[in-house]
C-alpha positions as CSV (number, residue, x, y, z in Angstrom):
1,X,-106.7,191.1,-199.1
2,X,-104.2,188.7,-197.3
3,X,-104.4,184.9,-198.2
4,X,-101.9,183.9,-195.8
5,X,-104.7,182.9,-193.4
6,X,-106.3,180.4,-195.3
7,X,-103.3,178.5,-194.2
8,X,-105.3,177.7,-191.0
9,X,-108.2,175.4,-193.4
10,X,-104.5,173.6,-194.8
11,X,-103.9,172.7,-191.1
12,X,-107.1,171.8,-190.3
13,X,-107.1,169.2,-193.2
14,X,-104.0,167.9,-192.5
15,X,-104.7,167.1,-188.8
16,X,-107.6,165.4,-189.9
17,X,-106.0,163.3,-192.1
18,X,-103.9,162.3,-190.1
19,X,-106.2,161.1,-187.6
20,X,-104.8,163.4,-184.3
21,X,-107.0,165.0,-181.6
22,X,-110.0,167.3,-182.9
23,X,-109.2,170.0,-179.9
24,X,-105.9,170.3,-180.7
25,X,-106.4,170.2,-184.5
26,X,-108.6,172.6,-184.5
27,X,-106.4,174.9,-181.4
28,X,-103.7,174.6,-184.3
29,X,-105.7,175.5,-186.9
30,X,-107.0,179.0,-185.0
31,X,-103.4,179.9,-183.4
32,X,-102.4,179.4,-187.2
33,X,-104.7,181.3,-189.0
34,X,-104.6,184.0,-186.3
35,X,-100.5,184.5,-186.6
36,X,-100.9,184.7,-190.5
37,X,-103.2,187.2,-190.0
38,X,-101.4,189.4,-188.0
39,X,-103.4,188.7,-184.5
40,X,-100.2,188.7,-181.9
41,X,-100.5,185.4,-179.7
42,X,-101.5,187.2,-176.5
43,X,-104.7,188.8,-178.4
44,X,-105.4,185.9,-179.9
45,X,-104.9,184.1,-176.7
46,X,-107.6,187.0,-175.2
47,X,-109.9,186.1,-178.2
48,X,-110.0,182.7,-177.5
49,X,-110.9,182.9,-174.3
50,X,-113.6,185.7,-174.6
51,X,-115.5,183.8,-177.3
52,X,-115.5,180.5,-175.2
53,X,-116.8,182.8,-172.3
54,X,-119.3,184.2,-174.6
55,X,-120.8,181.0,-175.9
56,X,-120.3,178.7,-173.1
57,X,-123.4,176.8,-171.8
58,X,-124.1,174.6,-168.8
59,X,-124.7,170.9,-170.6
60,X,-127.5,168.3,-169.2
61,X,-125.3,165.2,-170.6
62,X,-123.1,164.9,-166.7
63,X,-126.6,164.8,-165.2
64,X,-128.0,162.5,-168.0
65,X,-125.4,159.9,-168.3
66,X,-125.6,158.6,-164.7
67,X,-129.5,158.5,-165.1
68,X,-129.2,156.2,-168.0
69,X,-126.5,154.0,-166.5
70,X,-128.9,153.2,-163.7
71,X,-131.0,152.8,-166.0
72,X,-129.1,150.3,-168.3
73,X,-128.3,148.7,-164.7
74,X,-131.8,147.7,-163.7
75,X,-132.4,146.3,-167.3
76,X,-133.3,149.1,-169.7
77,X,-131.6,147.5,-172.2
78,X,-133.0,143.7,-171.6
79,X,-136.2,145.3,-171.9
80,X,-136.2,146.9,-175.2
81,X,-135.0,143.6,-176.6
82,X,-137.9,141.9,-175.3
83,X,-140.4,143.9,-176.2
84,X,-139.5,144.7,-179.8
85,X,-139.1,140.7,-180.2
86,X,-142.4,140.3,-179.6
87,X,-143.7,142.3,-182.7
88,X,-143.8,140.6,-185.8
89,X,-143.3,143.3,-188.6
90,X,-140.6,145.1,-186.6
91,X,-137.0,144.9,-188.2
92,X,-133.8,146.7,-187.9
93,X,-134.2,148.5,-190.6
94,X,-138.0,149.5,-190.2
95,X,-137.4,151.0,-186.3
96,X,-134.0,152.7,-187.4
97,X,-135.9,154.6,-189.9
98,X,-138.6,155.5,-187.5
99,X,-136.2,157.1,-185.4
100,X,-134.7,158.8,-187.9
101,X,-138.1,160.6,-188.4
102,X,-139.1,160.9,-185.7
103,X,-135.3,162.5,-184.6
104,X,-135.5,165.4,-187.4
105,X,-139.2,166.0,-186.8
106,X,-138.3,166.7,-183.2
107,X,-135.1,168.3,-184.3
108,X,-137.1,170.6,-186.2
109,X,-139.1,171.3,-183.3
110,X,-136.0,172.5,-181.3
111,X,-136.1,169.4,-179.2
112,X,-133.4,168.2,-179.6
113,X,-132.4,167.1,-176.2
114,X,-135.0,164.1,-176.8
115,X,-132.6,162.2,-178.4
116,X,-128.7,161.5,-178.9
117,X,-126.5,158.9,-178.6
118,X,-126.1,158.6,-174.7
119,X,-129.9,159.2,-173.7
120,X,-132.0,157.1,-176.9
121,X,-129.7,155.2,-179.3
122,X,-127.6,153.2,-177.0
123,X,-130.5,152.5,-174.3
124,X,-133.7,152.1,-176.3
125,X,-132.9,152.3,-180.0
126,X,-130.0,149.7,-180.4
127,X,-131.5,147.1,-178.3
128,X,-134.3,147.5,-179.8
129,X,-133.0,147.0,-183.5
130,X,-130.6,144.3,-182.0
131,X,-134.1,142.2,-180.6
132,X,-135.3,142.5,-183.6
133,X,-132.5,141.0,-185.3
134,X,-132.4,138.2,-183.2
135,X,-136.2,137.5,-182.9
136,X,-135.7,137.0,-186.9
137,X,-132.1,135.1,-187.3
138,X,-131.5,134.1,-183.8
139,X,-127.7,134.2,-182.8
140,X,-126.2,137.3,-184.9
141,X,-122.5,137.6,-185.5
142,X,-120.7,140.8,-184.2
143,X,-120.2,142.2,-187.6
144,X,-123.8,142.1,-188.1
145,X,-124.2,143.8,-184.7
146,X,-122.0,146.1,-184.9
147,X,-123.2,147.0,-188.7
148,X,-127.0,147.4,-187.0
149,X,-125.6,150.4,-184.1
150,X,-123.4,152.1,-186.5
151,X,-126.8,152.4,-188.4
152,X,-128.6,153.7,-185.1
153,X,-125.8,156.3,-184.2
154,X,-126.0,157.5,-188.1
155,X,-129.8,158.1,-187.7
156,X,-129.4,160.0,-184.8
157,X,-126.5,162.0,-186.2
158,X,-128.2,162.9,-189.6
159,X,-131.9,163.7,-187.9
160,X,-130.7,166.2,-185.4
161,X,-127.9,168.0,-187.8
162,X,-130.4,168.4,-190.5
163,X,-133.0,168.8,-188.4
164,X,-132.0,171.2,-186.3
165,X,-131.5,173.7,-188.8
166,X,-135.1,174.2,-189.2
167,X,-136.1,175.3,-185.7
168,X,-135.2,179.3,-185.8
169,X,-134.0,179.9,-182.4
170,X,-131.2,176.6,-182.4
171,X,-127.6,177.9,-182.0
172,X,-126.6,177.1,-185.4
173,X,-129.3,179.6,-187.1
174,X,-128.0,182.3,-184.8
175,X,-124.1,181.8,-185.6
176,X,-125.1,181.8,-189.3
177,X,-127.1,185.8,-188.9
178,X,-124.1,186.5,-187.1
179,X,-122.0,186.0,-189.1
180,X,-123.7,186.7,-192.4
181,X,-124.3,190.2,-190.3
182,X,-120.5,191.0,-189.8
183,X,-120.2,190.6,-193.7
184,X,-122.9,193.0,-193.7
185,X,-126.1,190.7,-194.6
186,X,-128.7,190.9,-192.5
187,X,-130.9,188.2,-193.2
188,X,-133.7,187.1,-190.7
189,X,-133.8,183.8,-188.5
190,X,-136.8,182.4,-190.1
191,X,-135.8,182.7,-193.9
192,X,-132.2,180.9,-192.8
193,X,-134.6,178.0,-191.6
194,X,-136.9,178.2,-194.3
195,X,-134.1,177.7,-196.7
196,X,-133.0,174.5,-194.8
197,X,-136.0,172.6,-194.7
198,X,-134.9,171.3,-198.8
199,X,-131.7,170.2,-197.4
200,X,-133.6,168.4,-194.5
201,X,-136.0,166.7,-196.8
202,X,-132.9,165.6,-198.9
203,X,-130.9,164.3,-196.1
204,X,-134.3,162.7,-195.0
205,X,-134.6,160.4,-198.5
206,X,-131.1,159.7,-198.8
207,X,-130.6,158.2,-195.3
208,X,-133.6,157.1,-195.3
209,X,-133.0,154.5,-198.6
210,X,-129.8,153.8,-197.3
211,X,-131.4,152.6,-194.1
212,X,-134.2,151.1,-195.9
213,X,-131.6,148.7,-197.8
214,X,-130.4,148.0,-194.0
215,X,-132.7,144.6,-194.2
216,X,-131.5,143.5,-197.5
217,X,-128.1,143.6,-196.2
218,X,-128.3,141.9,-192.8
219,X,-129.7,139.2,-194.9
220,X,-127.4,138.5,-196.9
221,X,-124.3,139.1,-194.4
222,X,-126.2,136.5,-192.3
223,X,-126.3,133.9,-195.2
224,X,-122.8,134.1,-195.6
225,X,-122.1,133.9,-192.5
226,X,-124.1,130.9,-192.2
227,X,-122.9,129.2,-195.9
């Protein structure tokens, strides 16, 4: 067995250290691994091309994004702020970890065109944790702001990875039977997401603290910001 191609995972490392484009990283990294194993540019070329025509799908997100800006236009935004200042208990923290519940549940579900950064966390869920900051501690810094979104986009990201898993007919269950079934193990769709409900749970405390200590942080950012 050759180990020449595992010079492809050196280059994929190094790209990524160093911060350059994921596309061509990751074009490197296959027209690498490919030439040290013996694949001749052309065929590799060919292979390329007949596994993006193989997977390719038509995405919602060009039809989605202009909905949203409209949206966003006529106040979407404004909105959410407004109405999650009028609720008492609400803080950052508490309606960042609702969504990320409520994201992996759905995940789970295979619905995972309910949420994502374009259509739920920068519309609803960001304003939303931004009005209740400010219903609490009035003005809020940038830092503090920006801290509060990152925490929103890292819900969204960690529900629907995790969650995702779970549902037996999403694309990532399928490329792991496939390609468990080319090293010849065939092992059905619905133990694969069996098996990944433990990791989802994990991922689900972990976050979850992390987002739960959100409050305690804002806090004291905002009293040093104010001292």
């Amino acid at each position: 067995m050759s180990l020449w191609p595992l010079l492809g995972i050196a280059v994929l490392v190094v790209g990524f250290a160093a911060g350059l484009n994921p596309l061509i990283v990751i074009l490197a990294t296959a027209l690498v691994a490919g030439v040290a194993a013996g694949i001749g540019p052309l065929q590799l070329l060919a292979a390329l091309g007949r596994a993006y025509n193989d997977t390719r799908y038509v995405s919602l997100i060009w039809l989605i994004l202009p909905v949203i800006g409209l949206l966003e236009h006529e106040g979407l935004r404004e909105r959410a702020r407004m109405l999650i200042g009028r609720l008492r208990a609400a803080t950052a923290g508490r309606i960042i970890l609702l969504y990320l519940a409520l994201r992996q549940l759905t995940a789970a579900l295979g619905l995972t065109s309910l949420g994502g950064p374009a259509q739920m966390v920068r519309p609803i869920v960001a304003p939303m944790a931004e009005g209740a900051l400010e219903s609490r501690f009035g003005v809020v810094p940038d830092s503090v702001r920006h801290l509060v979104r990152a925490y929103a986009a890292s819900a969204d990201n960690v529900g629907a990875f995790f969650g995702e898993d779970i549902f037996i007919a999403i694309s990532s269950i399928l490329l792991i039977k496939g390609f468990l079934a080319q090293s010849g193990y065939h092992i059905a769709p619905f133990r694969l997401s069996m098996w990944a409900i433990p990791t989802a749970l994990l991922a689900l405390a972990i976050h979850g603290v992390r987002i739960w200590r959100l409050d305690a942080k804002v806090r004291r950012m905002m009293r040093e910001e104010r001292s």
